[in-house]
Backbone as a printed PyTorch tensor [residue, N CA C, xyz], in Angstrom:
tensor([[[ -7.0880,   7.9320, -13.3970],
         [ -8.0230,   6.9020, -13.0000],
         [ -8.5860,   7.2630, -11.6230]],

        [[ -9.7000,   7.0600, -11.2220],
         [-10.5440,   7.4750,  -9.8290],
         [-10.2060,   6.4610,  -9.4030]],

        [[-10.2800,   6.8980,  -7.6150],
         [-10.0020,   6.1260,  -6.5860],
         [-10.9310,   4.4920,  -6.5870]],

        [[-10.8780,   3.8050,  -6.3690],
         [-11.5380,   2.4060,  -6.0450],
         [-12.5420,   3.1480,  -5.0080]],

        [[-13.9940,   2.3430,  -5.2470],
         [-14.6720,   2.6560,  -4.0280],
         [-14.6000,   1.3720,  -3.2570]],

        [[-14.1660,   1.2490,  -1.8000],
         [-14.2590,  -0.3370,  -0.7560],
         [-15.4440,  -0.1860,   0.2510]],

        [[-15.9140,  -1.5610,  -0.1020],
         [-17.0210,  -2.3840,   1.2760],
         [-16.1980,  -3.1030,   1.8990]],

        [[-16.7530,  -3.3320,   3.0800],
         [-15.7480,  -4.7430,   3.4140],
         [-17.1870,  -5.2680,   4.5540]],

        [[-17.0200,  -6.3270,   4.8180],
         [-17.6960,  -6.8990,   5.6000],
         [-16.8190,  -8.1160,   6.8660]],

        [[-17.2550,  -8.4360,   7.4040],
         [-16.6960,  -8.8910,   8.6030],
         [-17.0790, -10.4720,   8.5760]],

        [[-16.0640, -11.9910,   8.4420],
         [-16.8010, -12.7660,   8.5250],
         [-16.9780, -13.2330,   9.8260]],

        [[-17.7580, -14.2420,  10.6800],
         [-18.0420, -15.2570,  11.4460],
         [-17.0430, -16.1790,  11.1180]],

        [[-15.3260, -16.2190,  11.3980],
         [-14.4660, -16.9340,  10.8470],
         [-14.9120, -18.6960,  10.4210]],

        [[-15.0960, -18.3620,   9.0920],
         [-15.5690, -19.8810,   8.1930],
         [-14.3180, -19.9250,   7.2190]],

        [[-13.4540, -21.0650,   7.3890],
         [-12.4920, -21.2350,   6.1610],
         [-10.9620, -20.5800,   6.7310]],

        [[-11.0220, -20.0150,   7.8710],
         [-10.1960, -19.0290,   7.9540],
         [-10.3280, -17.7460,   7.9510]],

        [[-11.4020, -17.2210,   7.0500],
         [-11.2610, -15.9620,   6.6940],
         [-11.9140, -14.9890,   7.2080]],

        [[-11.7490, -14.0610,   7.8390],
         [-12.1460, -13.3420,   8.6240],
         [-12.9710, -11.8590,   8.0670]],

        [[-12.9950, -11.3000,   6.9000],
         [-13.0450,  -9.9470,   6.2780],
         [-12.7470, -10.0810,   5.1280]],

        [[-13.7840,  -9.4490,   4.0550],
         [-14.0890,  -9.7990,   2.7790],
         [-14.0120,  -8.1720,   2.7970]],

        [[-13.4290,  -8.0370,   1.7270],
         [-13.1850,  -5.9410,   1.3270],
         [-13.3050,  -6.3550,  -0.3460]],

        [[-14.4000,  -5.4430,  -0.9300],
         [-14.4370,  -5.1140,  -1.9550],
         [-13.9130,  -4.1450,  -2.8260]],

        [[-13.1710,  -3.8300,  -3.9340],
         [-12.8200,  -2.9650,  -4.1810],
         [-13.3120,  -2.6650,  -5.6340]],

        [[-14.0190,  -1.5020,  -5.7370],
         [-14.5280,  -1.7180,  -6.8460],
         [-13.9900,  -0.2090,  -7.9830]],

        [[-14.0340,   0.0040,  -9.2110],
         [-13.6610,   1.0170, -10.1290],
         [-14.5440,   0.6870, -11.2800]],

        [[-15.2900,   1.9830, -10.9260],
         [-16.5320,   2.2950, -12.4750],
         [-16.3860,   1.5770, -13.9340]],

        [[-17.1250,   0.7840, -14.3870],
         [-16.9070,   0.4800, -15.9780],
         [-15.6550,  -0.2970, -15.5790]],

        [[-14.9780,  -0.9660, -14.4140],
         [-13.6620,  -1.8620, -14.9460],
         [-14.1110,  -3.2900, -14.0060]],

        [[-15.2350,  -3.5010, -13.2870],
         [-15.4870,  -4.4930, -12.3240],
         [-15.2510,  -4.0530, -10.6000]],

        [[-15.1530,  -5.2640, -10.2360],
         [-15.1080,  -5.3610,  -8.7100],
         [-13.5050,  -6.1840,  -8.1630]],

        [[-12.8430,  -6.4630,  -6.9620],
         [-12.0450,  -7.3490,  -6.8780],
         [-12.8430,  -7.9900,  -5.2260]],

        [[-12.9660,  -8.7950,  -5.3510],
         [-13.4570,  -9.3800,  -3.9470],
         [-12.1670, -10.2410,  -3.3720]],

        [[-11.5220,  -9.3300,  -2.1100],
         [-11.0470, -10.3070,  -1.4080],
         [-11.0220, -10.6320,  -0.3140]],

        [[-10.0950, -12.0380,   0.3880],
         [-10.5760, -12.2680,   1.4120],
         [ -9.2770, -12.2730,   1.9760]],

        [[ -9.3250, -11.7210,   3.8460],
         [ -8.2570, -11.9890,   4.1470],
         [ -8.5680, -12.6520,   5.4910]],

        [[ -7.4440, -13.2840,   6.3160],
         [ -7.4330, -14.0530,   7.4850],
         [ -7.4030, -13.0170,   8.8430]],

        [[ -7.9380, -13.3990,   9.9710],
         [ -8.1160, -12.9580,  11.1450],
         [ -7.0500, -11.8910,  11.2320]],

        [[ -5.8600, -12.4940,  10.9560],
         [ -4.2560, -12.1910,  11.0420],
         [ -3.8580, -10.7950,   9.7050]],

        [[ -5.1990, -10.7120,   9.2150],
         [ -5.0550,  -9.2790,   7.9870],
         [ -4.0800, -10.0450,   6.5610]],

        [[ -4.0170, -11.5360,   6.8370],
         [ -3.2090, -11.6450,   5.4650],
         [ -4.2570, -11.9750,   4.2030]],

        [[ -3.5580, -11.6500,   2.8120],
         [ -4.6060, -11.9370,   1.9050],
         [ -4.8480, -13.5220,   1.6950]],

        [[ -6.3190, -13.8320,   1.5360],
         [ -6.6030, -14.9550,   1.5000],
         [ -7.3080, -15.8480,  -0.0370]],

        [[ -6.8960, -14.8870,  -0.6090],
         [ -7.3710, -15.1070,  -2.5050],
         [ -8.4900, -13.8410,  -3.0610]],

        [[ -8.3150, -14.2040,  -3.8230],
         [ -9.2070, -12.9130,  -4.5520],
         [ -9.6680, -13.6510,  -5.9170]],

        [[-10.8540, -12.6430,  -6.1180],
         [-11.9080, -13.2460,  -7.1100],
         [-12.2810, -11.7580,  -7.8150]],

        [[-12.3950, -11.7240,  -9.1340],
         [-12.7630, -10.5670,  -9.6760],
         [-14.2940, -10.5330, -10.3780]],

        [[-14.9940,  -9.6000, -10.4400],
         [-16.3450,  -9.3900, -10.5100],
         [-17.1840,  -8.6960, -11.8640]],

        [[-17.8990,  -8.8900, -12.2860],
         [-18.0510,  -7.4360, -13.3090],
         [-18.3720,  -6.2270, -12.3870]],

        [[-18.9610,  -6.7670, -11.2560],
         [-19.7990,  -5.5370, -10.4690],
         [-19.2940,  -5.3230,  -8.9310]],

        [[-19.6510,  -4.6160,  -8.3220],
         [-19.4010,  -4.4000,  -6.5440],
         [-20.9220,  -5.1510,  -6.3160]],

        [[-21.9950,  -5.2850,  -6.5310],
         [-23.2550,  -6.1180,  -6.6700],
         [-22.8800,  -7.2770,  -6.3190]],

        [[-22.6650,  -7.4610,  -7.9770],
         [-22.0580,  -9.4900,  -8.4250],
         [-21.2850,  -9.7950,  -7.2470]],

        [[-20.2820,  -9.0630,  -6.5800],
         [-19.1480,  -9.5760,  -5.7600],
         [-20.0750,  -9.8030,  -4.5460]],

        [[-20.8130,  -8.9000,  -4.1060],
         [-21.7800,  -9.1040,  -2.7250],
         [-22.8870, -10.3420,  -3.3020]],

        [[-23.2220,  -9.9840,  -3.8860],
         [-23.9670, -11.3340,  -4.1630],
         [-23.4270, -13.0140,  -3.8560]],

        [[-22.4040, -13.1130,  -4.9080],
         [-21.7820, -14.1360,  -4.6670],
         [-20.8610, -14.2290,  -2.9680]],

        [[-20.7380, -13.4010,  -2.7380],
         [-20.0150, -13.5710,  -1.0430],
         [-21.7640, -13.7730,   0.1700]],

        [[-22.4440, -13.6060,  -0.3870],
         [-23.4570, -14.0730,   0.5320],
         [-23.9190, -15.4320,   0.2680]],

        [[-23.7950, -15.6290,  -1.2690],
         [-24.1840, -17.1700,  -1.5330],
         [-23.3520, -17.9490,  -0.2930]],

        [[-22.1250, -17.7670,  -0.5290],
         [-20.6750, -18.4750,   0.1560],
         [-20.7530, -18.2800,   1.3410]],

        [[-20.9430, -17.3560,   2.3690],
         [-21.1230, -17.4150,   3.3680],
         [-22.0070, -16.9060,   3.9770]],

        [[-23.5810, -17.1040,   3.5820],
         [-24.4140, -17.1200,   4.3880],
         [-24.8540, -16.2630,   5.6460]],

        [[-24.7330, -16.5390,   6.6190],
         [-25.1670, -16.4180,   7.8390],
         [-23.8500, -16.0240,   8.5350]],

        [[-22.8650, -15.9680,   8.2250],
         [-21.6460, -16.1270,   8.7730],
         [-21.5170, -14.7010,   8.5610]],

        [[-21.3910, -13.9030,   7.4330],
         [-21.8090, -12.9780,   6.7070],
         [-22.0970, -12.0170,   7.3830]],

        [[-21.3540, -10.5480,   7.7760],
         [-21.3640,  -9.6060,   8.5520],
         [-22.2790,  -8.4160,   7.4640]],

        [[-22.7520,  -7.6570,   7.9920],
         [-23.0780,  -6.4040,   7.4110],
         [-22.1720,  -5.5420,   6.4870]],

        [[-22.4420,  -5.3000,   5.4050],
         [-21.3660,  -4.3450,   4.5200],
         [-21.3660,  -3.0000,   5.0870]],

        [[-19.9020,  -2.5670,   4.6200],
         [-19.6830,  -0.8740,   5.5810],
         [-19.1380,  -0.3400,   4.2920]],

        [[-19.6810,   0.6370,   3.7880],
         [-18.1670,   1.9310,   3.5170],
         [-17.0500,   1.8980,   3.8920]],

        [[-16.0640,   1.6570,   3.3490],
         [-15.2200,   2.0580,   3.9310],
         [-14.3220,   3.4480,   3.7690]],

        [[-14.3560,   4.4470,   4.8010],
         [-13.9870,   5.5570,   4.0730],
         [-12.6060,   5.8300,   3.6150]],

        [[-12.6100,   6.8880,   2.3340],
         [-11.7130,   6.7260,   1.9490],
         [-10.1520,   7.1460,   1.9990]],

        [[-10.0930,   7.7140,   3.4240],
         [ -9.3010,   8.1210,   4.0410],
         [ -8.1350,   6.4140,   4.7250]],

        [[ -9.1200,   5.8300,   5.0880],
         [ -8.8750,   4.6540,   5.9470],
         [ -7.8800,   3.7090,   5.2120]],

        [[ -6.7210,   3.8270,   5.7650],
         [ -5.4410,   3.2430,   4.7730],
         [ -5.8220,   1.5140,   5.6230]],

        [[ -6.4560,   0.9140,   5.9800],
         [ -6.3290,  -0.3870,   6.5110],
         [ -7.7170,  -1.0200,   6.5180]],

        [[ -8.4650,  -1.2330,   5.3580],
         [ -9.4250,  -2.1070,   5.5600],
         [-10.2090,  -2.8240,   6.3760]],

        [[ -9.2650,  -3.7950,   6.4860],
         [ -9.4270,  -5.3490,   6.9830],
         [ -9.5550,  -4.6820,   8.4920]],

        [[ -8.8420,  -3.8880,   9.1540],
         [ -8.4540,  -3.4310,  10.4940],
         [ -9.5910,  -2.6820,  10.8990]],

        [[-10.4260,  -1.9870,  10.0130],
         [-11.3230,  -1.1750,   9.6930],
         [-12.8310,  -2.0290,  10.5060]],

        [[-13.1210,  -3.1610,   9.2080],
         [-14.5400,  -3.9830,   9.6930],
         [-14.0690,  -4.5440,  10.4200]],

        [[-12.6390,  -5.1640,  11.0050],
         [-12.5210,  -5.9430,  12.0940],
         [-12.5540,  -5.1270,  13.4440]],

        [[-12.5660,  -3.9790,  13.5850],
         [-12.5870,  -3.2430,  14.9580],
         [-11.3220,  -3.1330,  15.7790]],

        [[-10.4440,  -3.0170,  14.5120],
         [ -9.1420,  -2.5560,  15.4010],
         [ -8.8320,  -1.4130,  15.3560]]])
């Protein structure tokens, strides 16, 4: 099975949640999740697409809503990643 490709984006803490990381694998969907300031997981939602998942995370948070990144795939820490640690 190929690696997951991840986005993650950075929120404007709304709800708690600080960083939305996508993880997505060809032909099987997307997993959108969210985690807290603190890097813990904060629920997850599954997608048909890496699209669908950005889509619906902009409906939800708007303006709050950081820029999507690559995340490369070397980078064992996500969340640590778009948050700038």
């Amino acid at each position: 099975m190929p690696d997951a490709a991840r986005t993650a984006a950075a929120v404007h803490l709304r709800d708690d949640v600080a960083a939305l990381v996508i993880e997505s694998l060809p032909e099987l969907g997307a997993t959108l999740v969210r985690f807290t300031a603190r890097g813990e997981p904060a629920g997850e939602v599954w997608y048909g697409s890496a699209e669908e998942a950005q889509r619906c995370a902009a409906r939800d948070y708007g303006s709050t809503l950081g820029p999507w990144l690559e995340v490369p795939p070397t980078e064992p820490d996500p969340v640590a990643f778009v948050l700038g640690r």
